[in-house]
N, C-alpha and C positions, 0 to 999 in steps of 0.2 A: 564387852568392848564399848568402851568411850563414843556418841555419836559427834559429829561434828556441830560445832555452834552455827556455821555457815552453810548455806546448799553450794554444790559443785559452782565453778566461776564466780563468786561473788567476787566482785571490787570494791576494795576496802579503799582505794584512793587512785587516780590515774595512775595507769600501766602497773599497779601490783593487784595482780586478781590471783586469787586462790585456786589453786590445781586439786591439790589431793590431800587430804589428815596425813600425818608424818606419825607423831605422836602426840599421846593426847592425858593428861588430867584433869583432874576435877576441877581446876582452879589455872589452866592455862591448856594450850596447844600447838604443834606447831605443824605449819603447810609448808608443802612445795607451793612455789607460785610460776604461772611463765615466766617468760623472756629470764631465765633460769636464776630463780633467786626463793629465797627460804624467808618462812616468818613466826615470827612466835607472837601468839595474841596469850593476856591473859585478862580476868577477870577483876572488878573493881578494887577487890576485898586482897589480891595478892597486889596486887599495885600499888592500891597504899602499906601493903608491909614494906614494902622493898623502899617506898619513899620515907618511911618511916626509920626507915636502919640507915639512910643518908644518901641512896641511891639520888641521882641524879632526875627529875621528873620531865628534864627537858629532853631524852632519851629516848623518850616514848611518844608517840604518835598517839592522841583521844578518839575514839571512834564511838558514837549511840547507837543501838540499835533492837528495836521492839523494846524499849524502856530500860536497856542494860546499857552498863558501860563497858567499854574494853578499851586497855592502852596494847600499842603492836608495836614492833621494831623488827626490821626486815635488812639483809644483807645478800649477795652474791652466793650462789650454790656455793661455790668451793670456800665458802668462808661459814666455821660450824657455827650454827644455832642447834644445838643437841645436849637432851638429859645427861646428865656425866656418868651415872654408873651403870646405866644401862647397855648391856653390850652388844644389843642392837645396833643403840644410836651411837654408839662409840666410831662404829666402820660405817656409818648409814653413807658421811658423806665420802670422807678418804676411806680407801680402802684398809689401808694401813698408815700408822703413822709415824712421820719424818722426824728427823730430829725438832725443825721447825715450829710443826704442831706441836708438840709435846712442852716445847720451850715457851709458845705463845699461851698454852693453857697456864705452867705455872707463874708468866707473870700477871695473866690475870689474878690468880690465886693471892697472888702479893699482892696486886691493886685491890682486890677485895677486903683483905683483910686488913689495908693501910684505913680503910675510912670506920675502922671502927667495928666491923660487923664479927660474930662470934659465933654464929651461927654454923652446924658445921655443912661440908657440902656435896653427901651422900647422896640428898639427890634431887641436888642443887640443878640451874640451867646455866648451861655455856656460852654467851656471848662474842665470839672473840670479835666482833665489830666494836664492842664496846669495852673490849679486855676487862670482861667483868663476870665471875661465877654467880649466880643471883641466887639466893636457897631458897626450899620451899619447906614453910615450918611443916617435921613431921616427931611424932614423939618417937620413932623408931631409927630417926637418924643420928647415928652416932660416930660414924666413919671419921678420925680424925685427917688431916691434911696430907699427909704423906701416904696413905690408906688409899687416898681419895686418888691422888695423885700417879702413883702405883698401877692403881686400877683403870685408871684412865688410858695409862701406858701400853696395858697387858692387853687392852681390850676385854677388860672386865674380868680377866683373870684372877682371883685371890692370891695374891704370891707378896711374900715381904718385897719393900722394896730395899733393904740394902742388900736382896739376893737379885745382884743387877745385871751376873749372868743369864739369870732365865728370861729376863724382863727385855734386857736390849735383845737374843732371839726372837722375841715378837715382834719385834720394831725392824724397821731397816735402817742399816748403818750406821749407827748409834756406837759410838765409842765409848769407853769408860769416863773419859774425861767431858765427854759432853752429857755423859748421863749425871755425873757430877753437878756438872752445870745448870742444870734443868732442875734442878732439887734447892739447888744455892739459888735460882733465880722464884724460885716460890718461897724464898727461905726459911729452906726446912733442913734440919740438918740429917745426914745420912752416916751411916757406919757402916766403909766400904775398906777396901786392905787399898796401902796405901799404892797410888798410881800416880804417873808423873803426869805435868801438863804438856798437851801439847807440843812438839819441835823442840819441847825443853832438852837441853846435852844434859844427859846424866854423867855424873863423874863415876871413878874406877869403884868406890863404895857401897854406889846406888846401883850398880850395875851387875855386881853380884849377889846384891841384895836381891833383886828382879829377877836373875836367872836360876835363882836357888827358888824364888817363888811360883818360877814359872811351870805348868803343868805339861806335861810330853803331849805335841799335837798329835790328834787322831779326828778323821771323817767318817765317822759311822754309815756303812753301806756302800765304802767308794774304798776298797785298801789299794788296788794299785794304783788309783790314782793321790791316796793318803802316801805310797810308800816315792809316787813322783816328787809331791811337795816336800818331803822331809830331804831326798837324796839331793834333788836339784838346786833346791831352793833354802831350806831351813839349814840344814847339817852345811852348804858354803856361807852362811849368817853368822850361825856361832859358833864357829870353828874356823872361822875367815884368815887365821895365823898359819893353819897349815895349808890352807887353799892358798893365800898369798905367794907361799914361796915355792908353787908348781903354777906363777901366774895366772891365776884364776881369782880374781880382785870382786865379782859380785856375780851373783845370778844373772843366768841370759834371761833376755824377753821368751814369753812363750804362750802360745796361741793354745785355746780350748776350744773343739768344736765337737759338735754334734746338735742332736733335734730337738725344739725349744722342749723344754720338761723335763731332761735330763738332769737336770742339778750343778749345770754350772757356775749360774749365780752363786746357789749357797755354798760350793765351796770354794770360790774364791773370797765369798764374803769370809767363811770359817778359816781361810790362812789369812787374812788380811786383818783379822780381829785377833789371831795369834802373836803376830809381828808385832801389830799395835805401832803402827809407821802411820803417820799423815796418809790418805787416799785420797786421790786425786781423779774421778770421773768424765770421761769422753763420752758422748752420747750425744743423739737427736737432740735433746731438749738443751743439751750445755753448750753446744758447740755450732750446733745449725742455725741458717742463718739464709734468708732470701737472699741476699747483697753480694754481689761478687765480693771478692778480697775477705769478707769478713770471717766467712768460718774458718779459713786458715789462720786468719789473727787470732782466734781466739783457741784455735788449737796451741799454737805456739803459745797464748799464756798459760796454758793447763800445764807445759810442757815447763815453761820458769819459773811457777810456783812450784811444782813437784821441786824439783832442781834446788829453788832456796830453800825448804822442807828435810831434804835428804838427811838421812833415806827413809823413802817414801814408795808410796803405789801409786803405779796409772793403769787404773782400770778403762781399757776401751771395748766398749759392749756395741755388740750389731757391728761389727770392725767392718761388714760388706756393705756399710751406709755411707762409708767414708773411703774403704780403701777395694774397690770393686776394680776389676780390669781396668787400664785408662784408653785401651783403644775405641773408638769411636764413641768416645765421650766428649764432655762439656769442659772448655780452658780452665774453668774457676775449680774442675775437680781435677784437671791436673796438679793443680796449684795444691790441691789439701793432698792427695799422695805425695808430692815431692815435700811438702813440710813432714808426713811422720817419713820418709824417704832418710828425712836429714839429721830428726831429733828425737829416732830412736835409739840410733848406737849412742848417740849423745848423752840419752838419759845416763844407761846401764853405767860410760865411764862417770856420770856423777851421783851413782849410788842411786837411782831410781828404777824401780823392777818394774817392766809393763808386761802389763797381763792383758790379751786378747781376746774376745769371743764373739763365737760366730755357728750359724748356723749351715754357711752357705761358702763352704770353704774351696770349691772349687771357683768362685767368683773372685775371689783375692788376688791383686795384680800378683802378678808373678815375682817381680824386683822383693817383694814383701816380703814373699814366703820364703826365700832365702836364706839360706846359714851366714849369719853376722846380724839380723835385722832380728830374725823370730827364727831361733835355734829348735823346737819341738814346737810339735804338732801335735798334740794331746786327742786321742775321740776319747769322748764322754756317750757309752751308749746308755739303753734305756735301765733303768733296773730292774736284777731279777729280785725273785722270794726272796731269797736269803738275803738281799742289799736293806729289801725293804724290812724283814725282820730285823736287823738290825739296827734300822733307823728309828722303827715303832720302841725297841728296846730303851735307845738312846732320849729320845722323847720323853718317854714314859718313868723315867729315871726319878728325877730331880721332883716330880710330882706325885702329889697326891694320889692314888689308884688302887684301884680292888684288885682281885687275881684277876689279867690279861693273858691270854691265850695267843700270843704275838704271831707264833709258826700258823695260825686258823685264816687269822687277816692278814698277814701276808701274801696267803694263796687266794684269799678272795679280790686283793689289791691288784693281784701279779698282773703285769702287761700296762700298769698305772704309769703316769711320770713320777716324777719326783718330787715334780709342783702338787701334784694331784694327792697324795700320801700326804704330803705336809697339810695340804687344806682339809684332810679327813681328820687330822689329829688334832689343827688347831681350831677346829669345828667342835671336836669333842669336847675338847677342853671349854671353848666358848660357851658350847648348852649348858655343861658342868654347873659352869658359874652363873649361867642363866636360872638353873634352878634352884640355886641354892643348896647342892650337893655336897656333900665333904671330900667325896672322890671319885675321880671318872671309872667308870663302870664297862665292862665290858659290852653292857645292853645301848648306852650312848653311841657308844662307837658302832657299833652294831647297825644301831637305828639312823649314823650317819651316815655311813658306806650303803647301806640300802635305798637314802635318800639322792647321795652320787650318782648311783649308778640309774637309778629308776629318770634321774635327769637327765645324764650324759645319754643312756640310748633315746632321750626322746628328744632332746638340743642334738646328738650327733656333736658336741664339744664338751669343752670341760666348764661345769656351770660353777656359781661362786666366783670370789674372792679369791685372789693368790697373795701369797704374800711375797716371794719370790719371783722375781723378774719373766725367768723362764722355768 
């Protein structure tokens, strides 16, 4: 292991003091620092490479110290300073990454390669403060752009990237056409089948072009609740001519509950990436708001964006954050139950399906849970062996892997969430790539279920990384 250049706290300039090594080479490093901010120092000799390839030198901060130089650059935790193909540093800061990240890394990648540099960026560092990939000459880097790029995605998975199924499953919410996007904005060209943009109307041509392409949905480890989506939801979609004329014009709203780990998220994520409709998200972070009047404003806009989009998804998650009993409550959360009160039958007559979830479904005003508002009431319990065998099967698919014994960990999983199975697998998969393996092994998986659980009974939680909501 790499020693640090610096002892614990050193202050390299007012209020950025060094916390902890993050990662480290030969020839750079980078700290957590307080007042919660990140920093990459490197050494004289890569500092003038990088000024040498056109990098910018007013970028960098000069610092002396015991007869060495170092130039640093330092930004806000949530904004990465991290090795690119390391799949460590890949989740070190997000845990997973958004469409957003994914899109800020390839315009760096463009802005990199705009000033000339040719360099490739295997295992390059990421600035996105300065939306700039910096490389570090190695004779052993050869990762072309899209490689690079892919793996950045995967969280350092090896998987082609124009197989942009397996790719957006690691990511959250990633549509096809945003994964598009993200490839066009590093421009790099991709060889993907062909997918429309966005809200784009397809005509009668492209439409059975797309239906003759499209694969029969399935939820590996959930079939009654796979044979709800099809009956409810998909088969009144596209076969909307015979529902029409027994009045039956769009799927009703309908609530999923049950206890966080169950797999709600990813299977409304897995019909919502079926449909391939615009989604539209309600949540704490989109919608809440200190200010009286405001989170209902801004309900109602999620509510006519959906609406101009149609048809489209409104996914409203933690629904008891928003729509909880109204008795002896607060004015301004009357105000947010009577807006979805008003603009959920609303949606459905304009071709918007809202999906609900909840843990805490006896908390839900009553007016809510209604026939006309939210027609089912979905439980999602925990899963058994057999759900989770078929999920490890479904996983394990599309990938790389030795003979797996799926029925063994199964029974070692059994009593797990669903959160908790997905983190074992994409855990596997992550060492996989970590060591440079051709295939995941039964002995990975092995050695990562042993390290779960050897956590979970001493945290009494579930330790790691989710990449799933709940």
């Amino acid at each position: 292991m790499i020693a640090s250049w610096f002892p614990q706290n050193y202050e390299l300039r007012d209020y950025l003091v060094l916390k902890k090594l993050l990662f480290a080479s030969h020839d750079w490093q980078i700290f957590s620092c307080f007042f919660e901010q990140n920093c990459l120092i490197v050494n004289e000799n890569l500092a003038d490479y990088w000024f040498d390839l056109g990098i910018n030198k007013g970028f960098f901060e000069k610092i002396s110290v015991d007869l060495n130089t170092y130039y640093f650059v330092y930004s806000d935790k949530d904004i990465p300073i991290t090795p690119v193909c390391s799949p460590d540093s890949i989740h070190a800061i997000k845990k997973y990454l958004k469409f957003d990240d994914a899109l800020s890394f390839a315009k760096a990648i463009s802005n990199t390669r705009k000033l000339g540099i040719k360099d490739s960026f295997e295992n390059a560092i990421y600035v996105e403060k300065l939306s700039l990939v910096l490389p570090v000459p190695d004779a052993d880097n050869k990762a072309d752009d899209k490689t690079v790029l892919a793996s950045y995605m995967s969280g350092g998975v090896r998987v082609s990237a124009d197989n942009d199924s397996i790719i957006r499953e690691l990511m959250i919410n990633v549509s096809k056409e945003e994964y598009e996007e993200i490839f066009k904005a590093a421009e790099i060209d991709l060889t993907l089948s062909k997918v429309r943009t966005k809200n784009k109307r397809l005509s009668n041509e492209e439409k059975e072009e797309t239906n003759s392409e499209k694969k029969e949905f399935s939820l590996p480890g959930r079939k009654e609740l796979e044979s709800f989506f099809k009956d409810y939801v998909i088969d009144v979609v596209e076969n909307s001519e015979y529902y029409i004329r027994m009045g039956i014009e769009f799927p009703s709203p309908f609530i999923l509950q049950g206890p966080p780990g169950c797999g709600k998220t990813y299977a409304v994520e897995k019909l919502t990436e079926y449909l391939d409709w615009p989604c539209f998200y309600i949540d704490s972070s989109t919608v809440g708001s200190s200010f009286i009047h405001e989170s209902s404003k801004k309900i109602s806009k999620v509510f006519d964006d959906a609406v101009e989009a149609a048809p489209s998804v409104i996914v409203i998650d933690e629904m008891e954050s928003f729509l909880s009993n109204r008795e002896s409550t607060h004015t301004h959360h009357l105000e947010e139950v009577g807006e979805f009160l008003r603009r959920i039958p609303e949606a459905k007559d304009n071709k918007v399906l809202v999906i609900a979830m909840t843990n805490m479904i006896s908390s839900i005003d009553s007016a809510i849970r209604r026939k006309g508002r939210f027609d089912h009431i979905i439980e999602v319990g925990m899963p058994t062996a057999e759900e989770i065998e078929m999920v490890i099967d479904h996983f394990l698919k599309p990938l790389p892997h030795s003979e797996i014994d799926s029925k063994k960990l199964s029974k070692e999983l059994e009593n797990s969430s669903m959160a908790d199975v997905d983190f074992v697998l994409r855990e596997s998969a992550r060492l996989t790539a970590k060591e440079h393996l051709d295939n995941i092994s039964q002995e990975t998986i092995d050695k990562v279920i042993k390290s779960y659980k050897s956590k979970s009974e001493k945290n009494k939680k579930t330790p790691g990384f989710r990449v799933n909501k709940d």
